[in-house]
N, C-alpha and C positions, 0 to 999 in steps of 0.2 A: 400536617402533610405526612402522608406514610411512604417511605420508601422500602426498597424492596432491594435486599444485599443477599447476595451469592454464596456460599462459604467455597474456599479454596480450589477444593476438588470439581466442585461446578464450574466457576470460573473459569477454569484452567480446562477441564474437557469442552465447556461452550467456545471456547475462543481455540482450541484444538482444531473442533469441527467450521470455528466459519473463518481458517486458517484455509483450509481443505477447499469451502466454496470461492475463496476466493482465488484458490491455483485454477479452479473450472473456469470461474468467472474470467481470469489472467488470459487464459489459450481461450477461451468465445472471443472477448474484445479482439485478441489476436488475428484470428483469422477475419474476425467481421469489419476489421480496421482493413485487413489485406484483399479482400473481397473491394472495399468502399473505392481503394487505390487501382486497385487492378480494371478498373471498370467494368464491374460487374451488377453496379446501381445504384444510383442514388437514395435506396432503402435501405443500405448497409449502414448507411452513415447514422443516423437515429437507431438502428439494433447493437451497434457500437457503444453509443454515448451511453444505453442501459445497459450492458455489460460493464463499462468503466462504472458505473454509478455503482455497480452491486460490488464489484470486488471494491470501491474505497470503503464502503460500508462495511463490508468483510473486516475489512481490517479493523476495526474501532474494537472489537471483543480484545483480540489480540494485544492490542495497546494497551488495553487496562490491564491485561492479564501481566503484562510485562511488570506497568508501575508495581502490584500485588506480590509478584515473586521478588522483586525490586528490595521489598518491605524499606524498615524506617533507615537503612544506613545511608539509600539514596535519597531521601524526604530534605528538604521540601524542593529540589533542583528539577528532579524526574520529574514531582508531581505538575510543576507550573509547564514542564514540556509535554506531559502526557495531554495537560487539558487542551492546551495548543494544540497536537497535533490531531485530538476527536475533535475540537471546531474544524479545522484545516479540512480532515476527512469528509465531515459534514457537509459543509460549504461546497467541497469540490461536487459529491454526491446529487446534492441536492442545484448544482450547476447543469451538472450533467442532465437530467431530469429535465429541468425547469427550460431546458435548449430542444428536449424532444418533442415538450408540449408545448415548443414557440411563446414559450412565455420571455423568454431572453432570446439575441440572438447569436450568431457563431464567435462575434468578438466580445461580450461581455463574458458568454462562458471559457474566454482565455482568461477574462482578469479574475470568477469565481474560481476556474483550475487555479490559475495561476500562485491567486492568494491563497487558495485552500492549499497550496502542496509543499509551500514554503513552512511552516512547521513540522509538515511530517519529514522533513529532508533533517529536521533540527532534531526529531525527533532518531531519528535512523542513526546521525550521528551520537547520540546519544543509548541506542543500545551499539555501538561501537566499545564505548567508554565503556559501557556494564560489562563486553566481553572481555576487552584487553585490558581492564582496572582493575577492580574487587575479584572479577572471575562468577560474575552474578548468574552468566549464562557464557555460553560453550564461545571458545576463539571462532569457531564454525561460522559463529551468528555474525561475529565483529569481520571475519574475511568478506562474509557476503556481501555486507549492508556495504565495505569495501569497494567488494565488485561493484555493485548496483549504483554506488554515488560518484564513482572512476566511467563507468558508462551512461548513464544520464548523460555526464558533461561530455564524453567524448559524443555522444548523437546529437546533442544540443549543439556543438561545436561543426558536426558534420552537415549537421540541416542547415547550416548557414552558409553552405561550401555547393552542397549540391543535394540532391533527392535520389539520386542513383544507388549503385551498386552497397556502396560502400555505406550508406543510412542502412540499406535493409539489413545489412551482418551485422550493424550496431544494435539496429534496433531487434535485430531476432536475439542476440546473445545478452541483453538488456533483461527480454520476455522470458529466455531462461534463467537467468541469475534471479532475477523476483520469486520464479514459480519455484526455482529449488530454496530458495530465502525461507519463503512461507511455508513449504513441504517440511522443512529444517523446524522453523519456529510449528508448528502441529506434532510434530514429533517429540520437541519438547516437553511442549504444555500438555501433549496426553502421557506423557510419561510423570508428570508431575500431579498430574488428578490422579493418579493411581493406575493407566488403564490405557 
């Protein structure tokens, strides 16, 4: 079997760049989720779920690249959460997808999201740890992932209250704490390829 390994600086600019597609990817699902709401068509909702499908996939570069700058002081902990959170990514991915060609339908792709995103939450928590422990990577990263895991649960919290006003400022300041997350982590990883 031959595999096919990156050396550092690739790495780290590949998962730079699909850092990058996935803040595009982040603001598409965005507005095509707010279009699907607004009633504006029932063809929003399928152009949606392939936007969420490409930004979880975005992210998988990113995650390795993390384990890799990671190297061995966080081994073997990172690594069993890094694989967790590419299945997680995977699965949610390939939910998303498998719900637009009706191969599943709107409730099963809650249990593939649902299951897929629970590692990457473990995962998140975990570049917390690398920013405010060793100093692996910038306290910037550890505030965000912060933000982003303090807003999940307050929207999660919100969506169970009501659908109004007060989800969409969750949910819009949610959409921005991610896309500045990712813009933060691209920033990084292309400063670290050299470039």
């Amino acid at each position: 079997m031959m595999t096919i390994a990156l050396d550092d600086s690739a790495l780290y600019r590949s998962a730079a760049t699909s850092a990058v597609v996935g803040v595009i990817a982040l603001v598409a699902a965005a507005i095509t989720i707010t279009m699907f709401f607004a009633g504006a068509g029932e063809a929003w909702g399928p152009v949606n779920d392939v936007f969420d499908a490409l930004l979880l996939a975005a992210i998988v570069l990113p995650v390795l690249a993390i384990d890799r700058l990671a190297g061995p002081d966080a081994q073997p902990w990172l690594r069993v959460v890094t694989v967790a959170a590419i299945a997680g990514l995977v699965l949610g991915a390939v939910g998303q997808l498998l719900l637009v060609a009706r191969v599943i339908d709107l409730q099963t792709s809650y249990i593939t999201g649902g299951v897929g995103i629970i590692p990457f939450f473990a995962w998140l928590v975990a570049l917390a740890v690398l920013a405010f422990g060793p100093g692996v990577l910038p306290q910037s990263v550890g505030w965000l992932v912060v933000s982003i895991i303090v807003l999940s649960v307050g929207s999660g919290v919100i969506s169970a209250v009501t659908f109004g006003p007060a989800l969409w400022v969750a949910s819009a300041a949610l959409v921005v704490a991610i896309g500045v997350w990712l813009a933060n982590l691209s920033s990084i990883l292309s400063a670290r390829a050299g470039g």
